[in-house]
N, C-alpha and C positions, 0 to 999 in steps of 0.2 A: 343728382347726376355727379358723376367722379369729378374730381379736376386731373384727374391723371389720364381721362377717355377722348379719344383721338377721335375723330367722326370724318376726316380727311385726311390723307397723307400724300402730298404733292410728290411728284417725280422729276428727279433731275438726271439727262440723261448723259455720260462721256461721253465723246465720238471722236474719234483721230487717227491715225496709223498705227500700226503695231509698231511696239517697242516707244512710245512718245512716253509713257509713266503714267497712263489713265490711272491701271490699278494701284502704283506707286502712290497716287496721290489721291485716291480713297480710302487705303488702308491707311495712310497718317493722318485724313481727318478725322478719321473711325480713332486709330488707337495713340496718335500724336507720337508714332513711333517708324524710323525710314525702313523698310527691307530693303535690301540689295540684289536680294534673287526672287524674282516674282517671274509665274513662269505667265508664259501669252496667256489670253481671254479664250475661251472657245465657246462663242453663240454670245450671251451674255451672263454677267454676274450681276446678282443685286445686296445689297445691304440696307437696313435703316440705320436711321439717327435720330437721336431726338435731343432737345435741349429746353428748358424752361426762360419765356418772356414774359414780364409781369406777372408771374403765377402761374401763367396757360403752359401746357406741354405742348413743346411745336414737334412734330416727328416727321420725314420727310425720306424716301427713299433715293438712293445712291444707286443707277445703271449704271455696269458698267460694261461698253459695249469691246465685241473685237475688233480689233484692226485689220488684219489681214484680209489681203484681196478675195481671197474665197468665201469670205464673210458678209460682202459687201452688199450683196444681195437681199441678207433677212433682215441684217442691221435696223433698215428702215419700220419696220414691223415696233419695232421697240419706240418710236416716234413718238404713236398714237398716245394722247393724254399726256405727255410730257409735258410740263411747264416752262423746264430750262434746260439748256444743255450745255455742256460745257464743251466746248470744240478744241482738244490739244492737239499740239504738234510740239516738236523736238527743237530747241536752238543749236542741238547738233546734228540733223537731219534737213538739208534743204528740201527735198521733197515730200514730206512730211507740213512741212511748210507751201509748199506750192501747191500741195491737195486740199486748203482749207477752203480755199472756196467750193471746193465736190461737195465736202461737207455740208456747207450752209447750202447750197444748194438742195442736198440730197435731204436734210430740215426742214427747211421751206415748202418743198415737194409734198412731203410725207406728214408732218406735226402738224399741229392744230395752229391756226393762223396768230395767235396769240401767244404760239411760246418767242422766250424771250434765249440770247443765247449771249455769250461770254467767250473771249477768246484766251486762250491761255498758252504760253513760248514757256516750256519747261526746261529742265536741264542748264538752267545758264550756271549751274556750281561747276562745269566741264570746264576745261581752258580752254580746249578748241572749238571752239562756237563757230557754226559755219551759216548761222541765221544772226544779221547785225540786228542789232534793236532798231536803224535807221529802216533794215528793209520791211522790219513791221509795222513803222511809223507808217513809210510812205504808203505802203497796200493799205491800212488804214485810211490813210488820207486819198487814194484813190475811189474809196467808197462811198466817200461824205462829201453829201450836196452842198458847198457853202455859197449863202445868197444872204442878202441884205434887200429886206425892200422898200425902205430905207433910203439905201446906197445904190440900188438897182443894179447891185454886183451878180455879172453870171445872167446877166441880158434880158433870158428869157422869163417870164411870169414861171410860179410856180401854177399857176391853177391856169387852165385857156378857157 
């Protein structure tokens, strides 16, 4: 058998508003090179990658899905056998920012119960940032259970 022969290629998929830099930031981990003018997604694009660990060739394809509210509908479609997904939004778009949760929602829904997903605030090279790193902190921090059982912090048993 090759060592060069792929027998799986996991899928990772983008998902975020139009205009947040999905495609921006697959074509620089594809060619480690920035475009400027990338034009919208329409349905989805895909790309592979591959890279060599300890010998093995790891190949691993790149979705990349639309933004655009007209889109929103089939987006999900592309879910199924996902692995990962990477959830962008804009730190110069607060709304972009305020749809992340549709997203993970709209993941959750649709993906296989074991994909795993990544949250990513793009654009902070902008000066006018209109997404503070604080308000990603805290939405973060509103998501996570924190308990001690231990400490019995947060009252209720995790299991009844």
């Amino acid at each position: 058998m090759s060592k060069n022969k792929v027998n799986y290629i996991p899928r990772i998929i983008f998902v975020g508003d139009s205009g947040v830099g999905k495609t921006s930031i697959i074509n620089y981990a594809k060619t480690g090179k920035y475009e400027a003018n990338s034009v919208p997604t329409i349905g989805a694009g895909t790309t592979t990658m591959s890279y060599r660990s300890n010998g093995k060739l790891i190949e691993y394809q790149l979705w990349d899905t639309a933004g655009q509210e007209i889109y929103r509908n089939i987006v999900p479609i592309y879910f199924r056998g996902a692995v990962g997904a990477i959830i962008t939004f804009s730190m110069t778009d607060p709304t972009s920012f305020q749809n992340i949760q549709e997203w993970i929602d709209s993941l959750v829904a649709h993906a296989d119960p074991d994909v795993k997903y990544l949250l990513v605030g793009n654009k902070i090279d902008v000066h006018e940032l209109k997404v503070s790193e604080e308000d990603v902190k805290n939405w973060a921090e509103s998501r996570i259970l924190k308990c001690s059982l231990l400490l019995q912090l947060r009252g209720n048993p995790l299991i009844y």
